[in-house]
N, C-alpha and C positions, 0 to 999 in steps of 0.2 A: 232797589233791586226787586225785582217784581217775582213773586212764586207762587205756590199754589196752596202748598201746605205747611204748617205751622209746629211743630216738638216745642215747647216751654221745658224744660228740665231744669229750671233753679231749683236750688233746694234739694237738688240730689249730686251728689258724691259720684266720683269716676271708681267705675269703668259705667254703672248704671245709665247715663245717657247715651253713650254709644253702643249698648245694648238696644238701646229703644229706638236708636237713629236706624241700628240693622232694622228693627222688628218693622221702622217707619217704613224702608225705604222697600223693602220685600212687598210691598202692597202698591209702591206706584207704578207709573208707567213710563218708559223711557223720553226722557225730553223734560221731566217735570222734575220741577226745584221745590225741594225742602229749607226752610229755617230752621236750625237748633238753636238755640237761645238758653247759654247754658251760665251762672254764676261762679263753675271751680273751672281755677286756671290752670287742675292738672288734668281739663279736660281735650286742652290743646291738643295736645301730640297724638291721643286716644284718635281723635277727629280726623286730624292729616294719616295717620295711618289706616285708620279703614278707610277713608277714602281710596287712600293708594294702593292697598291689599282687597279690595273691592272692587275697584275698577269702578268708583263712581269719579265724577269732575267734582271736586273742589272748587266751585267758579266767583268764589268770595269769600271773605274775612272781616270782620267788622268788630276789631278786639278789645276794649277796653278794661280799665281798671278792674267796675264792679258788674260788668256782665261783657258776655262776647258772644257775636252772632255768627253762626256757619252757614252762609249756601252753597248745598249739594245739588247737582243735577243726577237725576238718575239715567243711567248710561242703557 
C-alpha cells in the first residue's frame, strides 16, 4: 500500500494514538494516506471509529498479533 505519511505509535497506550492520528491527519491534504503503526490491540475500535466519526476512508487494515497497521485516506 503506497502513502505518504508515516504515525509510529508503538509504545503508547489508547486513546494517545488516535489523538495523534487526529492532530496527523488535520495537516494533510485530501487524497493522501497516512500509516498508524500502532502495538495495543485496544487501539482497534479507537481507529475504525474516528475514522467513521471523521469522515476519513479507512482504505486498509494490516492487523496482526504484535503490531497492526492502519491506512487512512484523508477525505
Amino acid at each position: 500500500m503506497d502513502y505518504q505519511y508515516e504515525l509510529d505509535a508503538r509504545g503508547l497506550k489508547a486513546p494517545i494514538p488516535v489523538l495523534r492520528l487526529k492532530r496527523a491527519m488535520a495537516q494533510m491534504k485530501p487524497g493522501e494516506v497516512l500509516c498508524l503503526i500502532v502495538d495495543d490491540a485496544h487501539c482497534r475500535p479507537d481507529v475504525q471509529a474516528f475514522a467513521h466519526h471523521a469522515r476519513q476512508k479507512l482504505v486498509a487494515q494490516d492487523i496482526n498479533a504484535g503490531e497492526s497497521r492502519y491506512y487512512l485516506e484523508k477525505s
